[in-house]
PDB file as gemmi writes it, atoms N, CA and C in Angstrom:
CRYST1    1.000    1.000    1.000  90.00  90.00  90.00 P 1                      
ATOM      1  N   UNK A   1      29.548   6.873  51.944  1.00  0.00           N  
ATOM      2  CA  UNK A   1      28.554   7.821  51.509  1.00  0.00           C  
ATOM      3  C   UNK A   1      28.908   8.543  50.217  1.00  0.00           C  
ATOM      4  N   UNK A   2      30.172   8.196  49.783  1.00  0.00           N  
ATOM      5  CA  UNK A   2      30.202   9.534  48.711  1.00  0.00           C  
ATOM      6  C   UNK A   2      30.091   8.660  47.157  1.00  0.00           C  
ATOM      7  N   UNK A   3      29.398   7.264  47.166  1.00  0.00           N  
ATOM      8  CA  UNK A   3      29.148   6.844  46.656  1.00  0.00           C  
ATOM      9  C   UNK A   3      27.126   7.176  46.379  1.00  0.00           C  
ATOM     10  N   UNK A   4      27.224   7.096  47.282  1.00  0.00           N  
ATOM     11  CA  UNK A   4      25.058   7.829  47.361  1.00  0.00           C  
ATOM     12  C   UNK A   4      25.583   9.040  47.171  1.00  0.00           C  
ATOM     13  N   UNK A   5      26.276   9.894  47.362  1.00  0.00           N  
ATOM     14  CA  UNK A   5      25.900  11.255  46.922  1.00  0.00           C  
ATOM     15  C   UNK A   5      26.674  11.100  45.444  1.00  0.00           C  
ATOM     16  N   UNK A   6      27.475  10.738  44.701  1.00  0.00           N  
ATOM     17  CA  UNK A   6      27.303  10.096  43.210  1.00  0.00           C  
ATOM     18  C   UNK A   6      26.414   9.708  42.307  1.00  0.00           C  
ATOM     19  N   UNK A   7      25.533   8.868  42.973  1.00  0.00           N  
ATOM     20  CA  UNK A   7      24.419   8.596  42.499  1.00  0.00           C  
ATOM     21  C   UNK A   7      23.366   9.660  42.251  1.00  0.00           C  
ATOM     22  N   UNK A   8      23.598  10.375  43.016  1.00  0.00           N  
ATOM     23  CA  UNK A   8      22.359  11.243  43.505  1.00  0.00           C  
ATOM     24  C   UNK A   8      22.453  12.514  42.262  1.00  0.00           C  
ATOM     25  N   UNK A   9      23.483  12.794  42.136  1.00  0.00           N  
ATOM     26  CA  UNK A   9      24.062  13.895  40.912  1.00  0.00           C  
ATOM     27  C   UNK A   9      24.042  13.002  39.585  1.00  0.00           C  
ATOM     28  N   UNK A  10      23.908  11.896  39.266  1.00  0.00           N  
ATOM     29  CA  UNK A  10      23.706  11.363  37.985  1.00  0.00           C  
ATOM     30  C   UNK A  10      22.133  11.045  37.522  1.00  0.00           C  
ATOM     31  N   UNK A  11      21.428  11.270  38.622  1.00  0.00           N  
ATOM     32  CA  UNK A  11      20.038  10.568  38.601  1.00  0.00           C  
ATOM     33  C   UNK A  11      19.098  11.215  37.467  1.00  0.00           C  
ATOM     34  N   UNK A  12      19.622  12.722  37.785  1.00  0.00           N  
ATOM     35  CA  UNK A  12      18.854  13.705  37.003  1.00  0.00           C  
ATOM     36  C   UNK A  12      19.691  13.862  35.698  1.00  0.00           C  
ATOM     37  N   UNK A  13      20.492  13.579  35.345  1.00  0.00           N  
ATOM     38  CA  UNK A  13      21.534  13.289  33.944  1.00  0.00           C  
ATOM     39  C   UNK A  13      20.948  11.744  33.587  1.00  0.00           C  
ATOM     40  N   UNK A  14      19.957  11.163  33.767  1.00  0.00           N  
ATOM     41  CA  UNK A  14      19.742   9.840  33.441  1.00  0.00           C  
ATOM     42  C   UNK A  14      18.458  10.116  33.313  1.00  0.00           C  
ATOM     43  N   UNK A  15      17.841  11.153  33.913  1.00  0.00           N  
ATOM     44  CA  UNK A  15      15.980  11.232  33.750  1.00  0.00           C  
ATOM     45  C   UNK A  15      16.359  11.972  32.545  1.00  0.00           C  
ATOM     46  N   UNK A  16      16.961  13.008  32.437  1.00  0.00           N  
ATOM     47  CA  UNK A  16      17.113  13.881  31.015  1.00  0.00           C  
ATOM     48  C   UNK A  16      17.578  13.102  30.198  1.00  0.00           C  
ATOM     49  N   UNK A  17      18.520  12.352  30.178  1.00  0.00           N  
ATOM     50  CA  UNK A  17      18.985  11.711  29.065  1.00  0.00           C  
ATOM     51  C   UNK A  17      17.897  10.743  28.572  1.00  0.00           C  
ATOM     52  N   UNK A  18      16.846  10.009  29.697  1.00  0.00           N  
ATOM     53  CA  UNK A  18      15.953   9.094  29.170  1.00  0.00           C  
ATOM     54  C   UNK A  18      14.680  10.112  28.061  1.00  0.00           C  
ATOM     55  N   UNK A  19      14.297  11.180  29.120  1.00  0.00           N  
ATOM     56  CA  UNK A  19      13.683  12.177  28.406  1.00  0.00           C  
ATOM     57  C   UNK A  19      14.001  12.534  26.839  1.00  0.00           C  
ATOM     58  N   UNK A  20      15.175  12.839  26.687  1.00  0.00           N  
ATOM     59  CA  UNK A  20      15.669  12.986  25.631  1.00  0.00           C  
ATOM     60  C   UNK A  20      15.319  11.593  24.935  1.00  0.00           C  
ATOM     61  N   UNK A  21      15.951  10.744  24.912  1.00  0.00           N  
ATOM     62  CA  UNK A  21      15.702   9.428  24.315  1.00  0.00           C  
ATOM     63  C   UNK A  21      14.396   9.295  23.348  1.00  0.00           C  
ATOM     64  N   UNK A  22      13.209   9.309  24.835  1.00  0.00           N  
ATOM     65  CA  UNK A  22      11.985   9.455  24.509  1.00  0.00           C  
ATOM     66  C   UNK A  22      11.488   9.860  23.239  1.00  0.00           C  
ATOM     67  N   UNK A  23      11.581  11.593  23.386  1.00  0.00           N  
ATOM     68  CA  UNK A  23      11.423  12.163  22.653  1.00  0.00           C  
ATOM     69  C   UNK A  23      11.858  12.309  20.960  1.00  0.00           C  
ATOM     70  N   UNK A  24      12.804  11.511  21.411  1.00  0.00           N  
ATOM     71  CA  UNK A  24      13.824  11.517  19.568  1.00  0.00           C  
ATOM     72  C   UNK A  24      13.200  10.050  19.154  1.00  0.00           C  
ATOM     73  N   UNK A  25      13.016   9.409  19.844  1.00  0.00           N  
ATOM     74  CA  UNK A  25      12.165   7.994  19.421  1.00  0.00           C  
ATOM     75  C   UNK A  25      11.074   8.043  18.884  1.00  0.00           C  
ATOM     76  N   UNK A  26      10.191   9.422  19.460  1.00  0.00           N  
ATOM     77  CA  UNK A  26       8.758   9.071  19.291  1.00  0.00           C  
ATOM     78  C   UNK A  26       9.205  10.240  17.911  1.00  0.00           C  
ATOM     79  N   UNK A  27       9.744  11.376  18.234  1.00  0.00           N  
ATOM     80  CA  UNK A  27       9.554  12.301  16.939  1.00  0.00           C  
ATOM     81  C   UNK A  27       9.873  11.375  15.527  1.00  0.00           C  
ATOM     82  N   UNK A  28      11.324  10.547  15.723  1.00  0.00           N  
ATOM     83  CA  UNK A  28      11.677   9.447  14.326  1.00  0.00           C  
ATOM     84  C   UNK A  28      10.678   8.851  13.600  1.00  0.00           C  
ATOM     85  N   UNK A  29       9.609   8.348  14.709  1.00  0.00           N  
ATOM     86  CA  UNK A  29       8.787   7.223  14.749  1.00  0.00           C  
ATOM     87  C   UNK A  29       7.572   8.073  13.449  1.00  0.00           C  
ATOM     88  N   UNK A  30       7.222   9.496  14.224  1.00  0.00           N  
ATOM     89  CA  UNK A  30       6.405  10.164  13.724  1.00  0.00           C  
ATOM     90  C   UNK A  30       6.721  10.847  12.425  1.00  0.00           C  
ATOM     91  N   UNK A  31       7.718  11.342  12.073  1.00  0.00           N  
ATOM     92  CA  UNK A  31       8.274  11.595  10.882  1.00  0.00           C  
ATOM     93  C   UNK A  31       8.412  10.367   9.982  1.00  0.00           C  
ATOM     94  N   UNK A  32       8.879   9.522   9.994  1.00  0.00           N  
ATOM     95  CA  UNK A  32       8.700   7.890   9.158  1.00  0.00           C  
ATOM     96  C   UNK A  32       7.279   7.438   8.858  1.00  0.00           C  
ATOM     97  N   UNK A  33       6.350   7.261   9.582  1.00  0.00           N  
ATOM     98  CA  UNK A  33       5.152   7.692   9.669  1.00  0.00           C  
ATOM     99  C   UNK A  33       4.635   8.691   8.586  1.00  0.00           C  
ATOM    100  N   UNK A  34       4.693  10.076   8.756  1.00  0.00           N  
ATOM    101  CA  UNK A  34       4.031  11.002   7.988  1.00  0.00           C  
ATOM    102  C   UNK A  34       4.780  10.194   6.462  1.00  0.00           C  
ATOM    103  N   UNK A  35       6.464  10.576   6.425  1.00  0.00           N  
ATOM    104  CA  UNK A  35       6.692  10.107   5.454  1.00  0.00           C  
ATOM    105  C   UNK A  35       6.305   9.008   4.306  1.00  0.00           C  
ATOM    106  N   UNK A  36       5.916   8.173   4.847  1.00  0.00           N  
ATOM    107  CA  UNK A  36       5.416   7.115   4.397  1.00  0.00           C  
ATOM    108  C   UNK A  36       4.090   6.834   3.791  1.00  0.00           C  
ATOM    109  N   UNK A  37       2.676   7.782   4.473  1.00  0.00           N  
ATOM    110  CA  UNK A  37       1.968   8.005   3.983  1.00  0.00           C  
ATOM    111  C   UNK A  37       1.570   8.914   2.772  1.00  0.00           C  
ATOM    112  N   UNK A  38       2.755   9.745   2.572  1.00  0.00           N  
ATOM    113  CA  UNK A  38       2.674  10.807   1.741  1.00  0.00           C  
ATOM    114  C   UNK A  38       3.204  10.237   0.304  1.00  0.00           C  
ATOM    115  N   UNK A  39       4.773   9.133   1.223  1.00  0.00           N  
ATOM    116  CA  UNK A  39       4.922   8.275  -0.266  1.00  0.00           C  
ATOM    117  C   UNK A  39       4.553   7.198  -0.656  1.00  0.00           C  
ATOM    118  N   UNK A  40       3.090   7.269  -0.409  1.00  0.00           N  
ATOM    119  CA  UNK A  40       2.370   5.753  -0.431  1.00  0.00           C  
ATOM    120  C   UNK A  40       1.376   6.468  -1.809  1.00  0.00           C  
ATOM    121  N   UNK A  41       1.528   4.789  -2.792  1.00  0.00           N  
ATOM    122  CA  UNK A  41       0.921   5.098  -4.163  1.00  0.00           C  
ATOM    123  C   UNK A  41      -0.117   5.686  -4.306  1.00  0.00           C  
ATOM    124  N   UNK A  42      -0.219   6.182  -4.994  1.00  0.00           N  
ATOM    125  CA  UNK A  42      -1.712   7.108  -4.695  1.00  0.00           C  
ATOM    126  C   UNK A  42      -2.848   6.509  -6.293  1.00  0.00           C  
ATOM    127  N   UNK A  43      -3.622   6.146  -5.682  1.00  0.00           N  
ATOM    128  CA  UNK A  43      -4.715   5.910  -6.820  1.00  0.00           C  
ATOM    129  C   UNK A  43      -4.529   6.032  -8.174  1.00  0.00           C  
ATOM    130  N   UNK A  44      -4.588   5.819  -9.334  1.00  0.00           N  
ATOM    131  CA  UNK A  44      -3.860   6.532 -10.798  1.00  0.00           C  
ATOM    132  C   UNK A  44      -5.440   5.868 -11.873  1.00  0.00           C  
ATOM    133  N   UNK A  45      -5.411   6.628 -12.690  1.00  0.00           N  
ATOM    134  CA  UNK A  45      -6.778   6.566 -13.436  1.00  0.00           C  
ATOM    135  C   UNK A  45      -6.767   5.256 -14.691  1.00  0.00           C  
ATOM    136  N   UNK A  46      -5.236   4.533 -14.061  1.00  0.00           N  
ATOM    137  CA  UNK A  46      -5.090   3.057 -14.759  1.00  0.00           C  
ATOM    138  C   UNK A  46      -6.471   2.263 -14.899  1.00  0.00           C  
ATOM    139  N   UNK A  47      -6.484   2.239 -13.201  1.00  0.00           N  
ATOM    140  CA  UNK A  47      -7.482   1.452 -12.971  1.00  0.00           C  
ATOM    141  C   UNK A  47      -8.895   1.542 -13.877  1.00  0.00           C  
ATOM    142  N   UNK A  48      -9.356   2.947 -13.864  1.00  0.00           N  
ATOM    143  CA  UNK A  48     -10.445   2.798 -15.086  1.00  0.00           C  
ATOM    144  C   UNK A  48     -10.226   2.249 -16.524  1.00  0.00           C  
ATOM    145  N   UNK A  49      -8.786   2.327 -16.915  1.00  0.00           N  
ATOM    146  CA  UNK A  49      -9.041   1.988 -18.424  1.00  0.00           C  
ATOM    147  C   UNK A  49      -8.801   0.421 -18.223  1.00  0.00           C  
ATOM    148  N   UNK A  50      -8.110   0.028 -17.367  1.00  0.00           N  
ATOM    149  CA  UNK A  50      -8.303  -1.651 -16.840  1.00  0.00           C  
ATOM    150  C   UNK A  50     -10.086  -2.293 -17.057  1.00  0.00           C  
ATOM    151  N   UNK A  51     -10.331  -1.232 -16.556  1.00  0.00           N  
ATOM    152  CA  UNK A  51     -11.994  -1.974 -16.212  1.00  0.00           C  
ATOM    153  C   UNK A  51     -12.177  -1.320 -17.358  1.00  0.00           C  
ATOM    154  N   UNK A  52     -12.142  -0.308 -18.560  1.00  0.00           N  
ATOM    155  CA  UNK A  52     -12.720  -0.471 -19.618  1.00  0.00           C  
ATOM    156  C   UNK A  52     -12.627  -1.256 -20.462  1.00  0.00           C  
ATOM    157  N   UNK A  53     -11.176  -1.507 -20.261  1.00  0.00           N  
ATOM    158  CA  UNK A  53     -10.486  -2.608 -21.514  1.00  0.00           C  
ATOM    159  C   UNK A  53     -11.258  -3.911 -20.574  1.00  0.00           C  
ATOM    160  N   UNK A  54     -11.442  -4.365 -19.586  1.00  0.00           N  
ATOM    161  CA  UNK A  54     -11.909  -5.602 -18.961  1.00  0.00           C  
ATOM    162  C   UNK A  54     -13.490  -5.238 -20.136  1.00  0.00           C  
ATOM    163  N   UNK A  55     -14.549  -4.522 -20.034  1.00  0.00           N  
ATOM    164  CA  UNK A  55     -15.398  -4.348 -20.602  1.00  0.00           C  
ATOM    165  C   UNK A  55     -15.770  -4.905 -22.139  1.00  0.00           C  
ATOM    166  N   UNK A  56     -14.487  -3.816 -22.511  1.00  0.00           N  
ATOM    167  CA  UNK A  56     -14.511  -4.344 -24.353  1.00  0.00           C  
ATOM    168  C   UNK A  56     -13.959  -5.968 -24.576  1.00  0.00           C  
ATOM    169  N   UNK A  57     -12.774  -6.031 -23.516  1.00  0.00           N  
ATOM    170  CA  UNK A  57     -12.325  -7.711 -23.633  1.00  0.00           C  
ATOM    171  C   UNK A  57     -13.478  -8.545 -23.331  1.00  0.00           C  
ATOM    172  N   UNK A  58     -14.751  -8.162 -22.600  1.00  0.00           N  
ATOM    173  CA  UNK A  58     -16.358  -9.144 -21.898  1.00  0.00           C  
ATOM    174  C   UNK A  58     -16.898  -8.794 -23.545  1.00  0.00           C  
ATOM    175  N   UNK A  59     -16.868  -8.097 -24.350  1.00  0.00           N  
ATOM    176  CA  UNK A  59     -17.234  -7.610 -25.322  1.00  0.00           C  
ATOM    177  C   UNK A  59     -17.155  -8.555 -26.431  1.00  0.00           C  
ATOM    178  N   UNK A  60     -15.819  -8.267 -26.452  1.00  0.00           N  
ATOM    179  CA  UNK A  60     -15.315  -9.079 -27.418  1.00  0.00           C  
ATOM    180  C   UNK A  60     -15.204 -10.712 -27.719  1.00  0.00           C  
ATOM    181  N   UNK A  61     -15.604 -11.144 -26.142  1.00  0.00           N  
ATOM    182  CA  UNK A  61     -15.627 -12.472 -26.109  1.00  0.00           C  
ATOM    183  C   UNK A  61     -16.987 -13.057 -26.202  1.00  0.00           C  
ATOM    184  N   UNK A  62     -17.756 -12.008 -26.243  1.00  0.00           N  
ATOM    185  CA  UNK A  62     -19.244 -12.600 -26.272  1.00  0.00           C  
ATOM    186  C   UNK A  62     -19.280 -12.458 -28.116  1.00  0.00           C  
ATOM    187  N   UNK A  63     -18.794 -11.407 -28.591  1.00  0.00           N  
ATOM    188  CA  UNK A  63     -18.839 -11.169 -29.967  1.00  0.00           C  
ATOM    189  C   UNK A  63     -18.320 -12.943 -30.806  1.00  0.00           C  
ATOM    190  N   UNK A  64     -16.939 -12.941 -30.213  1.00  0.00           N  
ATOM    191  CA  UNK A  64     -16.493 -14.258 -30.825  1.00  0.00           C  
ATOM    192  C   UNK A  64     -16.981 -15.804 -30.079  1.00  0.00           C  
ATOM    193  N   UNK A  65     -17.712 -15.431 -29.485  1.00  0.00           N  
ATOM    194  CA  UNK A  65     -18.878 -16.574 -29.210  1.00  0.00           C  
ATOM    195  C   UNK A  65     -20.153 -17.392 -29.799  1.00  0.00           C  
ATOM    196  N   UNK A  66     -20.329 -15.351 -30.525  1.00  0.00           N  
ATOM    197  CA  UNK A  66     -21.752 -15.538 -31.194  1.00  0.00           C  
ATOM    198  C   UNK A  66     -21.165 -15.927 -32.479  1.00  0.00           C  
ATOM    199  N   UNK A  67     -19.905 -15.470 -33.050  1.00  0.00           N  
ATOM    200  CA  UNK A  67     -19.441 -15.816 -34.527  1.00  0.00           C  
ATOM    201  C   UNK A  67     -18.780 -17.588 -34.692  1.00  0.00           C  
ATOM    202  N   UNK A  68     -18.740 -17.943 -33.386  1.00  0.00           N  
ATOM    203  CA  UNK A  68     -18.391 -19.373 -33.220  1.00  0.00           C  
ATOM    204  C   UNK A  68     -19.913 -20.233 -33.578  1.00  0.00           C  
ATOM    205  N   UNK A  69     -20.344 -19.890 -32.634  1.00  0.00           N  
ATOM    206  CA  UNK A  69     -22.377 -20.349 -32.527  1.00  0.00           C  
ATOM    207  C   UNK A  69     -23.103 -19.888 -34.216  1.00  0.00           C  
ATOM    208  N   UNK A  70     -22.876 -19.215 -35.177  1.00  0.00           N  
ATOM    209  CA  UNK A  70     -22.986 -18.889 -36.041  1.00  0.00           C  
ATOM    210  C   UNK A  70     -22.544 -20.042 -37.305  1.00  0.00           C  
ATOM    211  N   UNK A  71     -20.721 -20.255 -37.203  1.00  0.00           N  
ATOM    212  CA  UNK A  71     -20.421 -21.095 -38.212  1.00  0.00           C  
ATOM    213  C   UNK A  71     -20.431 -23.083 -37.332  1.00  0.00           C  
ATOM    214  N   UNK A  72     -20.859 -22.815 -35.920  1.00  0.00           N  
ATOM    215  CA  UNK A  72     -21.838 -24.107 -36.167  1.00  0.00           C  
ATOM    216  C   UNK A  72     -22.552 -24.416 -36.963  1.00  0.00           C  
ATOM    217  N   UNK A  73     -23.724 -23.387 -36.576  1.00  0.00           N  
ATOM    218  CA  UNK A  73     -24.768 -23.497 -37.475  1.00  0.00           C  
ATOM    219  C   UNK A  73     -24.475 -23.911 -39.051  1.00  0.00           C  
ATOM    220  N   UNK A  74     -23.873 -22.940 -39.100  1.00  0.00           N  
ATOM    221  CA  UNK A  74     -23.313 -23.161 -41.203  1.00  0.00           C  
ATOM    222  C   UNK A  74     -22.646 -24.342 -41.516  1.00  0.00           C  
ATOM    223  N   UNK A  75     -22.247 -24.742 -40.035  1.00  0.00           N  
ATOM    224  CA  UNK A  75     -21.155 -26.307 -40.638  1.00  0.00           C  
ATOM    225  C   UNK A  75     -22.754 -27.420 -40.169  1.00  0.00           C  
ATOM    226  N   UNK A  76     -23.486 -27.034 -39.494  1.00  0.00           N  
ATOM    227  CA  UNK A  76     -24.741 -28.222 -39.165  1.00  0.00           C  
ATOM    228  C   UNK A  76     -25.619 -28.437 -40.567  1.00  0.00           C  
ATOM    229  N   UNK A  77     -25.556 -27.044 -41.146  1.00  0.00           N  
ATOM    230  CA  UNK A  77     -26.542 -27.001 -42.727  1.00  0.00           C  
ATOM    231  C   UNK A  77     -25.555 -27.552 -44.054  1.00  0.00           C  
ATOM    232  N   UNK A  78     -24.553 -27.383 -44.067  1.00  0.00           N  
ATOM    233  CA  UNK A  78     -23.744 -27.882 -44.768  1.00  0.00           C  
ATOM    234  C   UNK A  78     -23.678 -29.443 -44.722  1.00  0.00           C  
ATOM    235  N   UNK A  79     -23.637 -29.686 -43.178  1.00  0.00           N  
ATOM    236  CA  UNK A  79     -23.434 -31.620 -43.597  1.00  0.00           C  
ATOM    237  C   UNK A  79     -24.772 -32.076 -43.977  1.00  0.00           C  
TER     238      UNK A  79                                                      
END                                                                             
């Protein structure tokens, strides 16, 4: 018997200790978490001058399209 009454005095040093466990697992979990979202990239106003410069570059390629389509023409009147 003095092996069950051993047991019996560790049981509750094993619910607390799991308790404990628990708790430091889930708080880690939750702090890594917050952390992470806070150091997660945040939007930056790149992106608009990307899409402006994408704009003037749609711009510019229609420009040197029309100046291509142009000295066709001048090389079709020439021959």
């Amino acid at each position: 018997m003095p092996s069950d009454q051993n047991t019996m005095s560790t049981k509750p040093i094993h619910r607390i200790f799991l308790l404990v466990s628990i708790v430091s697992f889930f708080g880690s979990t939750a702090l890594a978490a917050v952390r992470a979202i806070n150091n997660a990239p945040q939007p930056s106003r790149e992106n608009t001058n990307v899409e402006s410069s994408s704009v003037e570059a749609q711009r510019q390629l229609q420009a040197d399209r029309l100046q291509l389509k142009e000295r066709e023409q001048g090389y079709k009147i020439v021959l």
